[in-house]
N, C-alpha and C positions, 0 to 999 in steps of 0.2 A: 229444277227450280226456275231457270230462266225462261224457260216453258212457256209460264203461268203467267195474268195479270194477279194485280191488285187482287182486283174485283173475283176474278176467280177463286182464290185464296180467301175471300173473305176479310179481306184487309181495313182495317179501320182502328184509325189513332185515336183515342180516347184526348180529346182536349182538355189540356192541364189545369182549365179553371172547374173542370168537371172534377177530375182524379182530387184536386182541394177539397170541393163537398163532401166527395164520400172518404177519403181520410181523415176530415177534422172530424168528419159522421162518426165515423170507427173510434177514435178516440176521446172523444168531448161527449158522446151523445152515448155507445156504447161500452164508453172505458176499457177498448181493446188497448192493450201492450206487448205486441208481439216482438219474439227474440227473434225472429227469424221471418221473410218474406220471400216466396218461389215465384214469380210471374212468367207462368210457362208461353206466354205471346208476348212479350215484351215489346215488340218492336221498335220506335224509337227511343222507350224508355219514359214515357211520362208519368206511369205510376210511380214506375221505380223512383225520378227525380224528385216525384210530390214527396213519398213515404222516405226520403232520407231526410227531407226537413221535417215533415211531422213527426216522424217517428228514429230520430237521429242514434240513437243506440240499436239499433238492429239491422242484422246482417241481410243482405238481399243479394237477391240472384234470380236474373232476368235469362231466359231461355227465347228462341225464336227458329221460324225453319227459314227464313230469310235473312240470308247473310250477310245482304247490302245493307238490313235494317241494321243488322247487330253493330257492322260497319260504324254506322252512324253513331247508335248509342256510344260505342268506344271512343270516339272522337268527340262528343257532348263531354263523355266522362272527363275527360283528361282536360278538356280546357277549364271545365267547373272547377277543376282542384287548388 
């Protein structure tokens, strides 16, 4: 994994004023209510952070092959709480 760039991986964070649009989209516009959210590229976590405020009852679980990301995410996690 330490191999790899970025750029090789395909890397790209979805910016969290984005992940807004299309969760308030899913909810307000398609009146999705999911019990359950898989985001198998997770990486830093911006989906996951948008869809625990839009969608605050439902369980999520962020996957990644990078482990420095997931790193991070855990560390966003725990200070948020």
């Amino acid at each position: 994994m330490e191999n790899y760039s970025e750029k090789e991986l395909g890397d790209y964070q979805t910016p969290l004023f984005f992940t807004e649009i299309i969760c308030k989209y899913l909810k307000d516009d398609l009146n999705i209510k999911p019990d359950c959210i898989i985001e198998p590229t997770c990486g830093i976590g911006n989906f996951l952070k948008t869809s625990s405020k839009v969608f605050p009852n439902c369980k999520l679980y962020g996957i990644d092959i990078d482990k420095n990301k997931l790193k991070k995410l855990g560390a966003k996690s725990k200070k948020e709480k």
